[in-house]
C-alpha positions as CSV (number, residue, x, y, z in Angstrom):
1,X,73.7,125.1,95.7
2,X,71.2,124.1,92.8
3,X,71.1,121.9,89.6
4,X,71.5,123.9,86.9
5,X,70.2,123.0,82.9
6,X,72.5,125.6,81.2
7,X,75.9,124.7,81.6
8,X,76.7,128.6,80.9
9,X,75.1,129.9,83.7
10,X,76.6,126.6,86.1
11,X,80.1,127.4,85.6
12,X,80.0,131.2,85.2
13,X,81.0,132.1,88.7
14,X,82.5,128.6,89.6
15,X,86.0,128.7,91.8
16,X,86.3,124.7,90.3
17,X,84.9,122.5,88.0
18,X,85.2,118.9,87.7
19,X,83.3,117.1,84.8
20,X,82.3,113.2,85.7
21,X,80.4,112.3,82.0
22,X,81.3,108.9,80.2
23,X,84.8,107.2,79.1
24,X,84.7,108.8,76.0
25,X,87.8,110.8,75.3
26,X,86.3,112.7,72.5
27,X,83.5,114.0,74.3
28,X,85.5,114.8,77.3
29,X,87.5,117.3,75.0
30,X,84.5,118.3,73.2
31,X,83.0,119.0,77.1
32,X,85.6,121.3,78.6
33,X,86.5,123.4,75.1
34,X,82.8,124.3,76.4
35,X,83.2,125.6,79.9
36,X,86.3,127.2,79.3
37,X,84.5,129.3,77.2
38,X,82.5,130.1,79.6
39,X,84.6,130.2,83.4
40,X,87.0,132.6,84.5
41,X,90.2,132.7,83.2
42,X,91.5,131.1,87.5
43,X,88.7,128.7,87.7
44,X,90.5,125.2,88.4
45,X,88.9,122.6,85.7
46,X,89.4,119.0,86.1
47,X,88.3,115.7,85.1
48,X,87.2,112.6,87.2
49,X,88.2,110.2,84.8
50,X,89.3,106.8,86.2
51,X,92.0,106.3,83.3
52,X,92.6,108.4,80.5
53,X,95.0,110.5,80.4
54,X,94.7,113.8,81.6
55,X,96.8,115.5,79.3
56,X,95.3,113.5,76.3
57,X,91.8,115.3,77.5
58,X,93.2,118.9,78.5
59,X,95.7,119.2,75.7
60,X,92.9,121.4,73.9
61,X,92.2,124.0,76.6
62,X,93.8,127.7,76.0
63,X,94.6,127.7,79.8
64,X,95.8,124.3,80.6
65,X,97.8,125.6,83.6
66,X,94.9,125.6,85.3
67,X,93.7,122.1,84.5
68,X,94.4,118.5,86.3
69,X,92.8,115.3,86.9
70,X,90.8,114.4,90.1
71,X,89.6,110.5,90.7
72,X,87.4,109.4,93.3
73,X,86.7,105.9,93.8
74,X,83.5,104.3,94.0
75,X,81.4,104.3,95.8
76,X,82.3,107.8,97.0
77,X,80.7,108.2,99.7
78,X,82.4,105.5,101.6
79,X,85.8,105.0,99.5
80,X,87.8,108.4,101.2
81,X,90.7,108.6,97.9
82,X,90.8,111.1,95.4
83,X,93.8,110.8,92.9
84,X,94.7,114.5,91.9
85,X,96.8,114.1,88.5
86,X,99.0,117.0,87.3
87,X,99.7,117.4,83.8
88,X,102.9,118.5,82.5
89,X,101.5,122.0,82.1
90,X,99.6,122.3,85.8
91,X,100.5,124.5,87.9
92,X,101.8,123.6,91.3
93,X,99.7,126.4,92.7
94,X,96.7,124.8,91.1
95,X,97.9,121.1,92.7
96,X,98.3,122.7,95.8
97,X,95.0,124.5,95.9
98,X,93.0,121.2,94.5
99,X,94.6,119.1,97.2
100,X,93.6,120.7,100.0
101,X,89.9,121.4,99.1
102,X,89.9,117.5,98.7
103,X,91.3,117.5,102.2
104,X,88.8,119.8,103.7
105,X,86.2,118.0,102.4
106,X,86.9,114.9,104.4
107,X,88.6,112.8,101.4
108,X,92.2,111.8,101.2
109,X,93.7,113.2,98.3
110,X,97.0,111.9,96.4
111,X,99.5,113.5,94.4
112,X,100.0,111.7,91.2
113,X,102.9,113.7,89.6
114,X,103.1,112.0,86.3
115,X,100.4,111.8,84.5
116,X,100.1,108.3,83.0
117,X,97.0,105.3,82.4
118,X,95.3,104.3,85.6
119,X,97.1,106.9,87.2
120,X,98.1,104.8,91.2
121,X,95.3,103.1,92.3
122,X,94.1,100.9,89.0
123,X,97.5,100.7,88.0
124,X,97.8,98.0,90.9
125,X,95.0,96.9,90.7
126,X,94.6,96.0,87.2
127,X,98.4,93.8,87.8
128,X,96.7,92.0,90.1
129,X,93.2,90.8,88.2
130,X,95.8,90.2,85.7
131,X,97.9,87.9,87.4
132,X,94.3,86.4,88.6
133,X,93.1,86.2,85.3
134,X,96.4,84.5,84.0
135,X,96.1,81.7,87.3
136,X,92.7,80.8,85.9
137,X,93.4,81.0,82.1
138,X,96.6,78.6,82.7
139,X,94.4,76.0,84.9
140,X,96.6,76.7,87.9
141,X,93.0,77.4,90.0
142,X,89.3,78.5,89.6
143,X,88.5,82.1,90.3
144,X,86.6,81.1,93.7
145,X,89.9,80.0,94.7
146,X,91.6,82.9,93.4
147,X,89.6,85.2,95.5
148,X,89.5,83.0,98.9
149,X,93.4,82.7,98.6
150,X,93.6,87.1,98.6
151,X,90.9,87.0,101.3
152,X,92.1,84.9,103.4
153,X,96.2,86.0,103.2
154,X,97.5,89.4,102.0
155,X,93.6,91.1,101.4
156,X,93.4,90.9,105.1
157,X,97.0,93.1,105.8
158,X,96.1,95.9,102.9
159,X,93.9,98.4,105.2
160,X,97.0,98.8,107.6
161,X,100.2,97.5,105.5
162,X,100.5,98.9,102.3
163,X,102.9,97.0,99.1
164,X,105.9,98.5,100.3
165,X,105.2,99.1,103.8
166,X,104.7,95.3,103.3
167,X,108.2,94.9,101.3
168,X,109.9,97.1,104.2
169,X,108.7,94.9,107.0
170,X,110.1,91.5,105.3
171,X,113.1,93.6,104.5
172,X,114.2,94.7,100.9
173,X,116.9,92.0,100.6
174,X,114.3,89.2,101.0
175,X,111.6,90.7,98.6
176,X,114.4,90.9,95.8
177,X,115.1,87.3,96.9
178,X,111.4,86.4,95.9
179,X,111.2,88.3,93.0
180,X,114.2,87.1,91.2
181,X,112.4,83.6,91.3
182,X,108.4,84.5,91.1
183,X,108.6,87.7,88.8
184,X,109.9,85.7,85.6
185,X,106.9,83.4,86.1
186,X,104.3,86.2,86.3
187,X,102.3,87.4,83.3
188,X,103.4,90.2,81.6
189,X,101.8,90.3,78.5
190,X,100.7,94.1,77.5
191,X,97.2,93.0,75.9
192,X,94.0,91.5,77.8
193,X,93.8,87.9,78.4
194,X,91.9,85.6,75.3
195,X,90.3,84.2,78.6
196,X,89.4,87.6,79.1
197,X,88.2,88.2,75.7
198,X,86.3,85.3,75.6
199,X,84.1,85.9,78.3
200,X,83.5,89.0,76.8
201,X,82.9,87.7,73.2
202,X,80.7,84.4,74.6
203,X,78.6,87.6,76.7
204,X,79.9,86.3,80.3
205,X,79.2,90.1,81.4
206,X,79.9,89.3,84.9
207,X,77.0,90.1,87.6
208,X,74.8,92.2,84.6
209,X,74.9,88.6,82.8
210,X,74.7,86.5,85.6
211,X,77.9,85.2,85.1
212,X,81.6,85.9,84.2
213,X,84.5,84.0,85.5
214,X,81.7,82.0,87.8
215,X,77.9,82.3,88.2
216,X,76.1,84.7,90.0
217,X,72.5,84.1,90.7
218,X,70.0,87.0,91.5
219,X,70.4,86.4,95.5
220,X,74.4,85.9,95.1
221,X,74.3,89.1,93.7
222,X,72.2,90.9,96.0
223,X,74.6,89.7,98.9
224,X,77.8,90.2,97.5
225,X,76.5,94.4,97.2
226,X,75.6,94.0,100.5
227,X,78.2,92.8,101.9
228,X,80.9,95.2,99.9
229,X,78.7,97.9,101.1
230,X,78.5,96.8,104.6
231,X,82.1,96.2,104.8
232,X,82.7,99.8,103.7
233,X,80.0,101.7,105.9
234,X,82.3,99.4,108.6
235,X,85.9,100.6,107.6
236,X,84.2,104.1,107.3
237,X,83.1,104.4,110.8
238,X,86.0,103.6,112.5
């Protein structure tokens, strides 16, 4: 296996192609109305994008039986999930086929069988920075605290007890105890936070700045990568 320059002469004779470019939806479709011109009419295409649509990228393509999404999650070499999204027009042959390469390759594929934004993972998530962002905005806590509090409760449960898991060991009755009272008190707006949008506007960029919802000096930084890093190489190795 080489680089290639042409992307002609890349594909060709490729079994599966997966394109990882930029968020830009345009160029996605712009991409991949390139290489099927140019693969076989079985080769499997997909696209590693972490939220758009997959249909709304593939919905071009002559053959789009043949196409899906596949996300991995960064950093990829230590984060095992792959989210393999079928379109309404995938085959299950093709799902099937996509799934286990993932598998033999070591990662941990899902089977996302609608396709729709975020897909699973940054679905969840993105409804819980926004419920973090809407405790901060409201004056309810700082983000330190907001971070310590997931930390130091539920953050430590998620690598062996998943949501439901979670909701199954409390039982169903009392989770739909709690959320009759907490779920009418959670944010459910369907547009970013102003908080949000200020930060944003007021160029609080987060660790490229030097600070977003707190302050993060050069040596904060470097040991917060480190420590995510470490952490992962950890989980990794078990």
């Amino acid at each position: 296996m080489r680089a290639r320059a042409d992307l002609a002469e890349a594909v060709r004779d490729a079994d599966y192609v997966v394109e990882a470019i930029l968020e830009d939806l345009p160029l996605k479709q712009k991409l991949f109305a390139e290489i099927e011109r140019h693969v076989r009419p079985d080769t499997i295409l997909a696209s590693n994008t972490s939220v758009i649509p997959i249909t709304a990228i593939m919905q071009g393509l002559a053959r789009r039986e043949r196409a899906l999404g596949t996300h991995w999650w960064n950093p990829p070499f230590l984060v095992p999930l792959v989210e393999v999204i079928e379109t309404q027009w995938t085959s299950p042959e093709v799902v099937a086929w996509t799934m286990k390469l993932h598998g033999d390759a070591g990662k941990t594929p899902a089977h996302v069988k609608k396709d729709v934004p975020g897909f699973i993972g940054n679905r969840l998530q993105h409804a819980l920075w926004r419920e973090a962002i809407a405790l901060v905005e409201q004056g309810i806590c700082d983000a330190e605290t907001v971070d310590a509090v997931v930390k130091a409760s539920f953050g430590r449960r998620l690598p062996v007890l998943g949501p439901l898991e979670n909701a199954d060991l409390v039982g169903t009755d009392l989770t739909l105890a709690i959320h009759n009272t907490v779920l009418p008190a959670i944010d459910s707006r369907p547009e970013p936070s102003p908080y949000l949008q200020k930060l944003v506007a007021d160029k609080k960029l987060g660790l490229k700045s030097g600070e977003g919802f707190r302050r993060w000096s050069p040596d904060e930084q470097m040991a917060l990568r480190a420590k995510l890093t470490n952490h992962l190489k950890s989980m990794r190795d078990r």
